[in-house]
C-alpha positions in Angstrom: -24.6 78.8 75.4 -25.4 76.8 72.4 -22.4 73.3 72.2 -22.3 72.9 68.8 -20.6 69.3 69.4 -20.3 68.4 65.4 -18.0 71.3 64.9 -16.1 70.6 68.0 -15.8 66.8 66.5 -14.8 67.9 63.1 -12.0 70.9 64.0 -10.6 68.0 66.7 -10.6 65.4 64.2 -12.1 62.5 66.4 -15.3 62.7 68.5 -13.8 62.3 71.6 -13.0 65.4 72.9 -9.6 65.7 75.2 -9.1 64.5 71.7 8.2 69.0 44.6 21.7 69.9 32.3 22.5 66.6 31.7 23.5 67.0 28.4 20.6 69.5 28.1 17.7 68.4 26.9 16.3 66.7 29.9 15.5 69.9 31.6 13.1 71.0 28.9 10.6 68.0 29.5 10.8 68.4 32.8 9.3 72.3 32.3 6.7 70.9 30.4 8.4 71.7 26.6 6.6 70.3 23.7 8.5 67.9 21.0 8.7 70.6 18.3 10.0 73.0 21.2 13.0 71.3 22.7 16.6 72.5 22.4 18.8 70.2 21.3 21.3 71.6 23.6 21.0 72.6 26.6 21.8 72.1 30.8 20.4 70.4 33.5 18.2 72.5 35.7 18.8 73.1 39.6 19.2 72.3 43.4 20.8 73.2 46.5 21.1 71.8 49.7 18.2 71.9 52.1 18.0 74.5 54.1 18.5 74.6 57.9 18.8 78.2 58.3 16.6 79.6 61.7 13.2 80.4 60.7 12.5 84.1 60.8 10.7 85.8 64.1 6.9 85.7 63.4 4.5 88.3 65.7 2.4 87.2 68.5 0.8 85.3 68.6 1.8 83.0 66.2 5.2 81.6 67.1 7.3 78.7 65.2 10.1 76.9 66.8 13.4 76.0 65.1 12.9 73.0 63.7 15.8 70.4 64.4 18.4 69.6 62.4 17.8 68.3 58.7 14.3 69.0 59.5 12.6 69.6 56.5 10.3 72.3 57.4 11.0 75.9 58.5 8.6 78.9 58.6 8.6 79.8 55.0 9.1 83.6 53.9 5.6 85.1 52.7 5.6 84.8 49.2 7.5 88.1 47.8 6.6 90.1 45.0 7.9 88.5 41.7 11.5 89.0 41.3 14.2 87.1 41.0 13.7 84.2 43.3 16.1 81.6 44.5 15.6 81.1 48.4 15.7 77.5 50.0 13.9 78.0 52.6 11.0 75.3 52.5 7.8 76.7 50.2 5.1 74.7 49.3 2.0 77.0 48.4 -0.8 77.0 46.3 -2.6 79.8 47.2 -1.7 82.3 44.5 -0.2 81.2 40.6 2.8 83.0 42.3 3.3 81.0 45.2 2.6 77.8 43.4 5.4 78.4 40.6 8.0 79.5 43.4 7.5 76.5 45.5 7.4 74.4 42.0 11.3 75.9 41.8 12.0 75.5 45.3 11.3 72.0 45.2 13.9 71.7 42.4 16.4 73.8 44.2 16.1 71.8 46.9 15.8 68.6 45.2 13.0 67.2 46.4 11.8 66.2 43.2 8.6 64.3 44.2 7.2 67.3 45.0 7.8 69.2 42.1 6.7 66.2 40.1 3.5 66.6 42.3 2.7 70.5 41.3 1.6 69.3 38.1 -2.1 68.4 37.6 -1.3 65.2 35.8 2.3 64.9 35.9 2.5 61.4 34.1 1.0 62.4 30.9 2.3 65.5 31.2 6.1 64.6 32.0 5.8 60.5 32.1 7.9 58.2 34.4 8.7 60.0 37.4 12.1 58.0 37.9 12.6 60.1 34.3 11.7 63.4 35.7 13.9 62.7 38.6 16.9 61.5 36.5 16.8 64.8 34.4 18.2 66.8 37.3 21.6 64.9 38.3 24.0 67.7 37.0 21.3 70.3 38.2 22.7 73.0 40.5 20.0 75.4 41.1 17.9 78.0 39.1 15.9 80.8 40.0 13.2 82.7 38.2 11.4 85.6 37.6 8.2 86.2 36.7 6.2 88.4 34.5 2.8 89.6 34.2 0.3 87.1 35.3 -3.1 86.9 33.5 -6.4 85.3 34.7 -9.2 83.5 32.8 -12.1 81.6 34.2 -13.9 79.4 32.2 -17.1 76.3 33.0 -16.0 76.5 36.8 -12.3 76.5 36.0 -9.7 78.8 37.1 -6.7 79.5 34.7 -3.4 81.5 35.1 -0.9 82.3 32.5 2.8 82.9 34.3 5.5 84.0 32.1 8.7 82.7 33.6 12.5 83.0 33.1 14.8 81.3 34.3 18.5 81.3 35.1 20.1 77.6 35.4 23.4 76.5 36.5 24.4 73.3 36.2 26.8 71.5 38.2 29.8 72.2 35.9 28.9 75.6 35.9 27.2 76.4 33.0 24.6 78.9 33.0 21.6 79.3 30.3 18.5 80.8 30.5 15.1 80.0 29.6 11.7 82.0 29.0 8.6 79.9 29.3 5.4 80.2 29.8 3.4 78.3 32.2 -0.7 77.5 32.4 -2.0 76.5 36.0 -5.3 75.4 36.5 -8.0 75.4 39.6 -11.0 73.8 39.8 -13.2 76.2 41.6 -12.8 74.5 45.3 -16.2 75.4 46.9 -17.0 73.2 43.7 -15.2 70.2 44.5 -17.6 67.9 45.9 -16.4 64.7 47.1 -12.4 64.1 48.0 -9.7 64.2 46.9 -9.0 67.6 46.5 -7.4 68.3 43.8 -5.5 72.1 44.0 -4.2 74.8 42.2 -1.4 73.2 39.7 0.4 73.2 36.1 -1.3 72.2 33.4 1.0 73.0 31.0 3.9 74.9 29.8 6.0 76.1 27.0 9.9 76.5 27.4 12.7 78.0 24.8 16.2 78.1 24.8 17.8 82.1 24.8 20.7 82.6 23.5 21.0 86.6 23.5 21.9 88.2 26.6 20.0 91.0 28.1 16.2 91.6 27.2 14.4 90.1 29.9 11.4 92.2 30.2 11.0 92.0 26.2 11.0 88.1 26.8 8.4 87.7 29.7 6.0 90.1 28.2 6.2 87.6 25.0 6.8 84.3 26.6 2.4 84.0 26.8 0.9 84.4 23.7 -2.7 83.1 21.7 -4.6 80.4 23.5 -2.2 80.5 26.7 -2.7 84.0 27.5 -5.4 84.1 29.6 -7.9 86.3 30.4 -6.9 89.6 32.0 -3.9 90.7 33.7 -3.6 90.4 37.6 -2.8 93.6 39.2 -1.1 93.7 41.3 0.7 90.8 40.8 -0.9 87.9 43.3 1.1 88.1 46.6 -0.1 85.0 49.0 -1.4 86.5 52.5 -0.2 84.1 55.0 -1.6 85.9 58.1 -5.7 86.4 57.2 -8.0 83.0 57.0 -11.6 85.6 56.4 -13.5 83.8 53.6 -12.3 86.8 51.3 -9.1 85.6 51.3 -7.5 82.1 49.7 -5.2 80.1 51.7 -4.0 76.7 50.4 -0.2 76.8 52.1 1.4 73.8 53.9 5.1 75.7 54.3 4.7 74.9 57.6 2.3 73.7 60.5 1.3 77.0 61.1 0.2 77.8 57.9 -1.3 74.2 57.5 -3.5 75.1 60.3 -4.8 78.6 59.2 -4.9 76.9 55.6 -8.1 74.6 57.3 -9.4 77.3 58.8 -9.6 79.5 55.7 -11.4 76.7 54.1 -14.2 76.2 56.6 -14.5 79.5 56.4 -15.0 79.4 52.6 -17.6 76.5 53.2 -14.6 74.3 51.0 -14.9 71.7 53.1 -13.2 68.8 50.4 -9.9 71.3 50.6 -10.6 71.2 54.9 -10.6 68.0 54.8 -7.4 67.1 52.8 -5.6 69.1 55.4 -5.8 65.8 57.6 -3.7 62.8 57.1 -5.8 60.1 54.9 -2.8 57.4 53.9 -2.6 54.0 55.5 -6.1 53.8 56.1 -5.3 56.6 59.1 -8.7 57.5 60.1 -8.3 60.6 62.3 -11.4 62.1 60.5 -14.7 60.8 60.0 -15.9 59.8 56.5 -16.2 62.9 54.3 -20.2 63.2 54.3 -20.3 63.5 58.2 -16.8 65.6 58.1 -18.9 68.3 55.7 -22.0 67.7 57.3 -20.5 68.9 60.9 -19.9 72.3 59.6 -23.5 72.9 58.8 -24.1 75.9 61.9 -20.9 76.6 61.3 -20.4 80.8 60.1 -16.7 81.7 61.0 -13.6 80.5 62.9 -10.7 82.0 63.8 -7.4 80.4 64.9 -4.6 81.0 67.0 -1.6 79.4 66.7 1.6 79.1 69.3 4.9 78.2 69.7 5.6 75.1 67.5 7.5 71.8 68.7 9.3 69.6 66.6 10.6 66.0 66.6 12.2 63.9 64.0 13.3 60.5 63.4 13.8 57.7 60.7 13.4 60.5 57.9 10.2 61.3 59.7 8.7 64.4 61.2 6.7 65.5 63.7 5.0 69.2 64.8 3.2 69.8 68.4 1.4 73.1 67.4 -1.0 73.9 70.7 -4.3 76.5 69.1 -7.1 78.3 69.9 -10.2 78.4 68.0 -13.1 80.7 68.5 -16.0 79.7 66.6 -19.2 81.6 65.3 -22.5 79.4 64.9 -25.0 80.9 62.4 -27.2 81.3 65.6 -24.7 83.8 67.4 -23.2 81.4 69.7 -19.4 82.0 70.7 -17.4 78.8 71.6 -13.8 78.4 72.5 -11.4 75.0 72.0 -8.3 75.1 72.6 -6.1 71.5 72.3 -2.5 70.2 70.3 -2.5 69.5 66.7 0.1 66.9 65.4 1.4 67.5 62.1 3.3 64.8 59.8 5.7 64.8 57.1 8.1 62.3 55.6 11.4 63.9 54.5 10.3 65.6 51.2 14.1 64.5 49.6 13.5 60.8 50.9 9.8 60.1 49.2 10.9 58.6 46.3 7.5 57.5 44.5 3.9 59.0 43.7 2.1 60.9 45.0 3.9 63.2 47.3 2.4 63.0 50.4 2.5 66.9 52.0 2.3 68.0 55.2 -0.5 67.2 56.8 -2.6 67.1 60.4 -2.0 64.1 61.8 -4.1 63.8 64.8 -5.8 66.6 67.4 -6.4 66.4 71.3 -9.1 69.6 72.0 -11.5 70.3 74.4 -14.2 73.2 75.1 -13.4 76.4 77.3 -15.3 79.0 78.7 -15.4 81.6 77.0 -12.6 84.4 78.2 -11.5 88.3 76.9 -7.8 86.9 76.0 -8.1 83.2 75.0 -4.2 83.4 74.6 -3.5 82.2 78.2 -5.1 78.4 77.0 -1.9 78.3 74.3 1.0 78.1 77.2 -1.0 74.6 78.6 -2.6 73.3 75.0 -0.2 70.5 74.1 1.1 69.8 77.7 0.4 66.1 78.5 
């Protein structure tokens, strides 16, 4: 058998192996609402108290633990179809314009407002200070939203989505208004992107009004997007983010949890996107758990298709930080036929989401990896039990 040793360094991470209403108005900039557009009155938009709740049973063999208490991460609910939305539960995906504009709302509700700041593609010119942004929420309660018919338009390698959205906000006096906007997210074709950062799926801009009839909500999202920011053609049916499959045919860009961190690196190795792989892996502080970015790409080159397996997910927090012990199985494809099998722990990172109080938001992110090479065996699931054992 054929050791292809660069993309054993690369999924490992090191080359040793065993290695995001006051008085009103302050919502509307904060959805993006042009000068002529604001309300004059209006409420402060949303937030609810993190969630602790016990993440939901996933199938075999992909298991997540509870996460300890005040952790910020739970297994995430897949991304539902668009309804009425207001779930806690920790959602940050980019993978579909519907799973990005969900978790942009369930980082308000659950105010952690770096991160929401962070789902826009240039959120200072596009909503200035961020201590501003923040600010704007203090008499927020929560919102939720519902979305209408998304439309598609690509254009000189970039991606656009148009996302009619209303929303119901309560504010902490318990005033409730609604809003009907319409919001433009942007992707930069990521096979593309050639040299890091990555830069993903987010909001370019939007347009927000102030309703003041009751009633007539499908009248108002099929008008919300209109001239130059309706896009393309419709998206039927409505994009639905599948968290399980990381084929090439299918986008994943979801860091809800480690689990879908991990299949969200696959999926891009798999898509030859190896700028979005590698901002899977923790780059701040001068952490160098990957090699430059050249040689990180440059590893994948025999490299046809990899699958993952993921078990049963440990967590550990402290001093507003977390940690994830996520043991996997990888069986990799070469272009020349060979079959290889690693197996090792993954360590995932994230500071408390509600404590990171200035840009960028830092998601979460591999932290370091301890795999080795296996034979190869019929049922590889036997390595998970002993993969992050010291």
């Amino acid at each position: 058998m054929i050791v292809h040793k660069r993309l054993t360094a690369l999924l490992v991470g090191v080359f040793v192996l065993s290695t995001y209403l006051p008085a009103a108005a302050s919502i509307l900039p904060a959805l993006g609402v042009s000068g002529e557009e604001r309300v004059s009155s209006a409420a402060n938009l949303i937030s609810t108290p993190i969630s602790t709740a016990v993440p939901p049973t996933q199938t075999t063999p992909v298991s997540t633990a509870e996460p300890p208490e005040g952790s910020p991460i739970s297994t995430a609910v897949p991304t539902p179809t668009p309804n009425w939305l207001s779930n806690p539960t920790y959602l940050d995906d980019r993978s579909t314009a519907t799973g990005l504009i969900y978790s942009y709302f369930n980082a308000i509700n659950r105010k952690e407002y770096l991160r929401a700041y962070n789902y826009w593609r240039t959120p200072a010119a596009s909503l200035g200070k961020y201590e501003n942004f923040a600010a704007g929420f203090s008499q927020t309660a929560w919102a939720k939203v519902r979305l209408g018919q998304i439309t598609e338009g690509i254009a000189a390698g970039q991606i656009y989505y148009s996302v009619p959205v209303l929303i119901k906000a309560f504010t902490t006096t318990g005033v409730h208004q609604r809003f009907i906007s319409c919001f433009v997210l942007q992707l930069s074709q990521p096979a593309a992107q050639g040299v890091p950062p990555f830069v993903p799926m987010g909001i370019d801009h939007a347009k927000t009004r102030y309703v003041t009839t009751p009633g007539n909500g499908r009248e108002l999202l099929a008008s919300a997007c209109s001239g130059p920011d309706k896009m393309g053609i419709p998206v039927n049916p409505a994009p639905v983010t599948d968290r399980d499959d990381t084929i090439a045919n299918n986008y994943l860009d979801d860091r809800s949890d480690p689990t879908q961190v991990l299949r969200s690196l696959v999926n891009a190795i798999n898509r030859k996107e190896y700028v979005r792989a590698y901002s899977y892996w923790e780059h701040a502080d001068g952490l160098a758990n990957v090699p430059p970015y050249e040689q990180f790409a440059k590893g994948y080159a025999e490299t046809e298709k990899v699958q993952v397996m993921v078990g049963v997910v440990r967590s550990d927090a402290g001093a507003g930080q977390f940690y994830y012990s996520a043991p996997v199985v990888l069986i990799a494809r070469t272009s020349r036929g060979a079959i290889q099998t690693f197996a090792g722990c993954y360590t995932l990172h994230i500071s408390n989401p509600a404590l990171q109080a200035q840009p960028p938001f830092m998601p979460l992110a591999i932290h370091s990896a301890d795999v080795r090479q296996y034979e190869n065996v019929t049922d590889p699931t036997g390595l998970l039990s002993r993969a992050c054992k010291p």
